[in-house]
N, C-alpha and C positions, 0 to 999 in steps of 0.2 A: 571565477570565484577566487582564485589563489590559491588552490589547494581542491583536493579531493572533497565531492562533498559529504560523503559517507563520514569523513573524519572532521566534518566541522563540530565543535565545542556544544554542547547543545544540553543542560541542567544536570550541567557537571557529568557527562560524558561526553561521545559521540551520540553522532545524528544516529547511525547504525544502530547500537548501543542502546539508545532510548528508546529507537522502536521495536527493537526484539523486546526490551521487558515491558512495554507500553503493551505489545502484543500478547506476549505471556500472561502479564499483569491482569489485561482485559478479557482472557478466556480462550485465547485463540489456543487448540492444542497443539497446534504443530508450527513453526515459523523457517519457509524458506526463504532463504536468502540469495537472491541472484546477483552475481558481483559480476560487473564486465572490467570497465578502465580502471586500470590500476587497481587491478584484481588480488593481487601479491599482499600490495602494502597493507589496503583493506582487510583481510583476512586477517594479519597476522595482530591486528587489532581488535578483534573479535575477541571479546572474553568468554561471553553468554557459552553456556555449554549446551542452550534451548535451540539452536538455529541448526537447517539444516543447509549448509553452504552448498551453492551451486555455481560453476563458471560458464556465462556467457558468451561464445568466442566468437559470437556474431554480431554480438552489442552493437557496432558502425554500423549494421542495416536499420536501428531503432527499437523504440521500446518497445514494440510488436515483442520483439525475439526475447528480451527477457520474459512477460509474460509467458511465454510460451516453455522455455525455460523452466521455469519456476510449475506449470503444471505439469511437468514431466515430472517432477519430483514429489509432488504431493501423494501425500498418504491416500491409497484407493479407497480406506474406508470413512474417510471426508467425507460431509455434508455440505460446507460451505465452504467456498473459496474466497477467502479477504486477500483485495488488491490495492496496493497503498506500495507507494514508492519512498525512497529514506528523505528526499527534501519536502517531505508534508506529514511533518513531526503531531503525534498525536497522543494525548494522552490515554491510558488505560481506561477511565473512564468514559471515554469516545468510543474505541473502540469494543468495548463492553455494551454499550448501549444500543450501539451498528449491529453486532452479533444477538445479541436478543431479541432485538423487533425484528430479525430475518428469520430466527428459527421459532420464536411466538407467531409470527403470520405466515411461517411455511413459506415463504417467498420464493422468486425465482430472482430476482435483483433487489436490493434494497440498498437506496440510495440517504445518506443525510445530508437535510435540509436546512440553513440558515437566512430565515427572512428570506423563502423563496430560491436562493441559489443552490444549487450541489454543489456540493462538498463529497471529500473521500474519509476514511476507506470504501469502497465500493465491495458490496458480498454479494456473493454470486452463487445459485444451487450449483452444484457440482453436475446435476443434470443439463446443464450449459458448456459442459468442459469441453466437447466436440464442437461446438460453437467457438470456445473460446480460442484451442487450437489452431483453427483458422483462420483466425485476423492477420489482418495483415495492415501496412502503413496507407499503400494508397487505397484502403477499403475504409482507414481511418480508427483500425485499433479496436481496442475494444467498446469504444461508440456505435458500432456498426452491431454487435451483440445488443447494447444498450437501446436502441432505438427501435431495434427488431422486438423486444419484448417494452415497449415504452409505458405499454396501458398494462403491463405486469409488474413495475415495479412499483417496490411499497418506500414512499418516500415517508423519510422518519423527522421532524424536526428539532431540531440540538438547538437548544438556543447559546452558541459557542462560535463566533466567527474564527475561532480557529480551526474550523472543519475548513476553510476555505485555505487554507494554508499554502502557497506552494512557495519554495524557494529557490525560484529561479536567476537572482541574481545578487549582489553584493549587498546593496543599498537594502533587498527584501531581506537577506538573511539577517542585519544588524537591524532594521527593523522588528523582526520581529523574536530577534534574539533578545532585545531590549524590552521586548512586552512580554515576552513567554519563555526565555530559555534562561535565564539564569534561578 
């Protein structure tokens, strides 16, 4: 990418930035934040006073490790675990919608849905956390939770192909910096 992607531009902020108040914004009440590469610069770009910053020093084994990470730090009296990475930027009202058809249907995963595909964020009962802890890369992350409860989850459909978001490379982020971020 050229740069950090935590600190790419993203509706007149950071990616970071937009998803902590997209988060906030959408009801989530506690937002942590796992920072691995380029841990320093990241942070110190951090406005939000909402985030609870965590370092990942294991980051190079994969995103297993933040996951895992990031549930070390959540509040024990969580209900629901939202999992959403910073380059799959989402609006408040995505995230608003994700968290109320999981705790209106009591869910154990609930996934959104666009024309059939999933999409993130991905929320998770917190009675999965002992599951979640476990994952690992070559068991395939938290797919392997996902697919263990497959006929459990309540799939929600957004009609928003930005739930399919991800930004993984140059071309995708000016894509779709061009359609959604400014």
């Amino acid at each position: 990418m050229g740069q950090l992607k935590p600190l790419l531009r993203w509706r007149g902020t950071s990616l970071v930035e937009h998803q902590i108040n997209s988060l906030v914004d959408g009801g989530a009440s506690d937002v942590v934040v796992v920072l691995g590469h380029g841990s320093e610069e990241v942070r110190s770009q951090i406005c939000s006073s909402h985030a609870n910053i965590v370092l990942n020093t294991h980051y190079r084994l994969g995103k297993t490790t933040s996951v895992k990470a990031g549930l070390r730090s959540i509040n024990p009296q969580a209900d629901v675990v939202l999992l959403i990475a910073v380059d799959q930027p989402r609006t408040d009202e995505i995230i608003r919608t994700v968290i109320d058809a999981h705790v209106k249907a009591a869910s154990l995963i609930t996934s959104p849905r666009y024309r059939s595909h999933g999409g993130h964020p991905l929320a998770f009962s917190t009675s999965l956390k002992g599951e979640l802890k476990r994952i690992s890369e070559q068991r395939q992350g938290i797919r392997e939770v996902f697919q263990a409860h497959r006929h459990d989850v309540n799939e929600v459909e957004i009609d928003d192909p930005m739930i399919l978001l991800d930004l993984n490379t140059r071309l995708e982020y000016e894509q779709a910096f061009e359609r959604y971020g400014t």
